[in-house]
N, C-alpha and C positions, 0 to 999 in steps of 0.2 A: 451815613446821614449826619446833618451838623446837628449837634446837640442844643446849639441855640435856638434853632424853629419851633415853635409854638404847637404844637397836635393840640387844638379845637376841637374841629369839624370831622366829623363825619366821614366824609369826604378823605381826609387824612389819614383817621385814623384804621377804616375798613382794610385798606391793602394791605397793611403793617400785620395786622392779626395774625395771618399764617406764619408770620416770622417770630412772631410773638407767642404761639405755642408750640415750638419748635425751639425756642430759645436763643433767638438769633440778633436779639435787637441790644441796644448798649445798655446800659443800668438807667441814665437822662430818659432815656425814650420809653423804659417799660413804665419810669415812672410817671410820666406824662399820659400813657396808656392807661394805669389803673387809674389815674384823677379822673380821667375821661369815663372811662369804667362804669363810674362809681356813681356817675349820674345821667347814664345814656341808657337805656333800656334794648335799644336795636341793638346796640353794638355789642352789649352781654349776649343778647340771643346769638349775634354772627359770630361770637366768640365760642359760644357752645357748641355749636352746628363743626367748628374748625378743629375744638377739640375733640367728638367724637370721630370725626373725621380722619384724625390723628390715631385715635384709640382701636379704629376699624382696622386702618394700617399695620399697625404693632401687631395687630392679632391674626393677622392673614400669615400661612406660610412663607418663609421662605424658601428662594430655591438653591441657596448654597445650604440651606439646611438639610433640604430632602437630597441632595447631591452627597453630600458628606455628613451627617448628622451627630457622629462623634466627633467630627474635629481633629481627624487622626490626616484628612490633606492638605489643611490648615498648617495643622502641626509641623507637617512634612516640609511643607514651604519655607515656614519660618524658619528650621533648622536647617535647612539647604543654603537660604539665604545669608544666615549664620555665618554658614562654613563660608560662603563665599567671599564676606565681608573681611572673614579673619584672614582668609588665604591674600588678599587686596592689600591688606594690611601690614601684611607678613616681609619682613624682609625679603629680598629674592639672595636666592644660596649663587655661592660664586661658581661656575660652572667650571672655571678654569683655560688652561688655553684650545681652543680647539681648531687646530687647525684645517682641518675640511667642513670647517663650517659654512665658509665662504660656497664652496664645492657644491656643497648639501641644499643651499638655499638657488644656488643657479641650476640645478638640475631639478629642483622642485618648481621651479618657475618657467621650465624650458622640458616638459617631457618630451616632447619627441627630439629635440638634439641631444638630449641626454639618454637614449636609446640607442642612437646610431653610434653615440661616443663608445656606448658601453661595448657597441656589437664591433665596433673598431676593434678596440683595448681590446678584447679579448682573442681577436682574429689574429692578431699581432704576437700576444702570449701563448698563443696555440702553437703557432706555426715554428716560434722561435724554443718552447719546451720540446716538440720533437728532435727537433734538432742537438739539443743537449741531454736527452735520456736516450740509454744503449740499446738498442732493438736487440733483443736476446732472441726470439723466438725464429727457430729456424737457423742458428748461426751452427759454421761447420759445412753443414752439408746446401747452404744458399737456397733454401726452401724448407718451410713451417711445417710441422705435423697436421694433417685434416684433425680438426675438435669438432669431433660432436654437439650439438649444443641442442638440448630436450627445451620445449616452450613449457616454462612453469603454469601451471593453472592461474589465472587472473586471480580468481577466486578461491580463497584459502581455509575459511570460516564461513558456513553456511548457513551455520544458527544467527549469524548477526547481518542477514541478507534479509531486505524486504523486495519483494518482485512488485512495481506500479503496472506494468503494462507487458501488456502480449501482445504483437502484431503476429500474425500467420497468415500466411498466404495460400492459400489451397493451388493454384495454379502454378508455383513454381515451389511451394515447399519449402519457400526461404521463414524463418525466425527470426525475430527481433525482440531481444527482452530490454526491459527499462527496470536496471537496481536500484533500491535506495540502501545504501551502506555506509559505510564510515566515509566513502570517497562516491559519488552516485555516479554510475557508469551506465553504457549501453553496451550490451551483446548482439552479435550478429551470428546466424548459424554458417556463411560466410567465410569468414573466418574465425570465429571462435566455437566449433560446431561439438566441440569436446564438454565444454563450459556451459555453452547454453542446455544442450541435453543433461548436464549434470545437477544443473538449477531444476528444471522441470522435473528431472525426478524428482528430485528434493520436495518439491510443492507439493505433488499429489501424493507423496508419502506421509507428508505431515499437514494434514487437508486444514486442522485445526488452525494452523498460525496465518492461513491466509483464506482471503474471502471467497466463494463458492465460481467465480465468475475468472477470476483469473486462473483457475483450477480444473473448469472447461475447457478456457482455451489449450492450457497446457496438454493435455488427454486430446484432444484434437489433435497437436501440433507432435505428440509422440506415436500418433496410430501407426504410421509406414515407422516407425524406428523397433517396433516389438516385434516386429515378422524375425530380426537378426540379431538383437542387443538383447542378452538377457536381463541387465538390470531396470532398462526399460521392463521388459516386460514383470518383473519381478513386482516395478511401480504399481503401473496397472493392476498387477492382480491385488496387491492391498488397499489401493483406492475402490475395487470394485466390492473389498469385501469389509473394508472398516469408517470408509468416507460416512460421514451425518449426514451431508448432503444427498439425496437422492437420485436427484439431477447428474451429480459425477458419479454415482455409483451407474446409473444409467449408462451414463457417456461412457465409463469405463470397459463395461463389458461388451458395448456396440465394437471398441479398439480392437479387443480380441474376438473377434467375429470370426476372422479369418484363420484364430488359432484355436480354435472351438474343439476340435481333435486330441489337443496335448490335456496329458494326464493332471497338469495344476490347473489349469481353465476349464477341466472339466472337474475338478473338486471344488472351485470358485462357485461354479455355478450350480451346482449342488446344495452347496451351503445357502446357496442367496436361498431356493425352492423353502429350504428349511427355517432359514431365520431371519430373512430381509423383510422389515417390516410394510415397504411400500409394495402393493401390487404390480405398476408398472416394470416394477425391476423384475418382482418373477416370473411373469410375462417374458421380458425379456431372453429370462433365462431359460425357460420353456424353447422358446425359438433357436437359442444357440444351442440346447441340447438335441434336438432335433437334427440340425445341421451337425454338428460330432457326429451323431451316428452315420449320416450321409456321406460325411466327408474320412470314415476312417479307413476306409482301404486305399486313401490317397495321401493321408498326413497322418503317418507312423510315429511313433513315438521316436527321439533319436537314440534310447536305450535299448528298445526294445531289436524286431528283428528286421535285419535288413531287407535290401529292396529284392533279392533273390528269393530269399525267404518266404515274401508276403506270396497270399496265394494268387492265382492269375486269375486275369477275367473267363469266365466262361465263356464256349462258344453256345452259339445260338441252338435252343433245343436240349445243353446240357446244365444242370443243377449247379450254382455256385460252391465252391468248394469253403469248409466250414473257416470261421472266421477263427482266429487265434486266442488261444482262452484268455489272454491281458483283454482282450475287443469283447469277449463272448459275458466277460464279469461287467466291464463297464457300461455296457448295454443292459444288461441285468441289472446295474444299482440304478439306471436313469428309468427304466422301469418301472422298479419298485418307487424309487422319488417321485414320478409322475404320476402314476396311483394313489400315493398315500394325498397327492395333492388333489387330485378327481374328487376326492372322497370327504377330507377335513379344512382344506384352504377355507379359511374365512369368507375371501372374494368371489362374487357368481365367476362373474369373469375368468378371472385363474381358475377356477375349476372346469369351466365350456372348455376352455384352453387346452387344461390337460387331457382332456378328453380328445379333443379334438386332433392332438398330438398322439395317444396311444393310437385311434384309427391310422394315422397317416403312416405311424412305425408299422403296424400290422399291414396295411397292405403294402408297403415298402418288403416285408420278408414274404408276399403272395407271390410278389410279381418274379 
């Protein structure tokens, strides 16, 4: 504004105010203001009005305040800024001669011709280093030795595997695992059926390092590998008897259903009657001792006696001939476990259960 213009009126001098407490106007102009001031009564009152106005502002939050209220991304900027100022400023260091520099910047402006160039150049050095190194193998007799060659395990360190995902397929039995590792890969039971099974033991051995859900799927996806793998089956029986999860302690002993017969699946499930705190599992295990005793003149122990040995089915009319005393004890401790459960089990259930299993073994030795 020219400092020559006269501020009178009113008129004039109203708009100016907000510049005027805000500090915005020239030293001519504020001075023109306070003359004005000094004998205007409105214009004090719009002045007052503009500096509360003013004063409301000030005292309201702000929001780079509440954003950052120590001033520590403030801080951050400015010395970012700093650096960057200085680096601007900095002389640039003599990089010297480089001669593919030229090279470097035409292949960074041209990837894909600078892809085929590579995949040239090196088809070229290939073809031309055989030719100049001795092929030793096989020399003399004009044909190489057969090598053996073993597939190393993918996976070498299993403490430092996290497993994201199980696919399993119930209809073909295929596996699919999903790593997260130093390098994240995918398994296939496909071709890497060594690997995959070696992971899934792993998981349900160590239930703790992974979550409850990919820990089902695995015990799912191992149930037909325990009939013939024993360290599968070894899995399963630790998961059925130290898992926190219930759910896999459940899923687990449903796996060995089928090997409800063998001497450590039937000490498994013994243990659960005695010390598994959820009911549905000794439930559970009520029913797969049940089936042991049904299924032991058909699934022998492979220590004990062989298949001549075992005694024959009776004919019709004649008395079964007596069970073998390893058969005659194990039936006796699922007895006695299934009784002391009738009688103390905390849960109604489990107890109907046991009960309702001694019947079914009794008239199982009527018939």
């Amino acid at each position: 504004m020219n400092d020559q213009a006269k501020l009178t009126r009113c008129e004039e001098v109203g708009p100016l105010l907000v510049f005027y407490t805000c500090d915005e106007l020239s030293a001519g102009e504020r001075a023109q203001i306070d003359a004005h001031l000094a004998k205007c009564d409105g214009c004090r009152a719009q002045l007052s009005e503009e500096a509360a106005l003013q004063s409301a502002f000030d005292r309201m939050p702000q929001s780079a305040d509440q954003i950052d209220a120590s001033g520590t991304l403030l801080a951050q900027c400015r010395s970012e800024l700093s650096e960057s100022l200085d680096e601007l400023a900095a002389p640039k260091a003599d990089e010297g001669w480089r001669p593919f520099a030229l090279v470097r910047e035409w292949m960074a402006l041209r990837p894909g011709w600078s892809a085929a160039a590579l995949l040239l150049v090196g088809a070229i050095v290939g073809t031309q280093v055989l030719q100049w190194v001795p092929w030793t193998f096989g020399a003399g007799n004009g044909a190489g030795a057969a090598v053996s060659v073993l597939a190393a395990p993918k996976i070498l360190d299993l403490d430092k595997v996290a497993v994201s995902n199980v696919n399993f397929s119930r209809q073909t039995g295929k596996v699919q695992l999903q790593l997260q590792a130093e390098q994240p890969m995918t398994l296939s039971s496909d071709d890497d059926a060594a690997d995959v099974r070696r992971v899934m033991n792993f998981v349900i051995t160590n239930g703790d390092r992974f979550n409850a859900g990919i820990r089902i799927d695995c015990v799912e996806a191992l149930r037909n590998a325990a009939n013939h793998d024993e360290q599968t089956r070894t899995a399963l029986l630790a998961a059925a008897r130290k898992d926190q999860n219930p759910a896999v302690r459940l899923k687990a002993l449903d796996a060995l259903r089928d090997l409800a017969g063998l001497s450590s699946v039937r000490d498994v499930l013994l243990g659960a009657l005695k010390d598994d705190p959820n009911p549905g599992v000794r439930v559970e295990a009520v029913n797969l001792l049940v089936r042991s005793l049904e299924s032991v003149d058909d699934t022998p122990e492979p220590s004990e006696a062989n298949d001549s040995d075992l005694p024959a089915i009776a004919a019709t009319g004649v008395a079964p001939q007596a069970l073998p005393a390893t058969s005659r004890n194990a039936e006796q401790r699922i007895l006695l476990a299934l009784d002391e459960l009738r009688q103390h089990d905390s849960n109604r259930y489990v107890r109907l259960r046991s009960a309702a299993a001694l019947r079914q073994i009794a008239q199982q030795e009527l018939q």
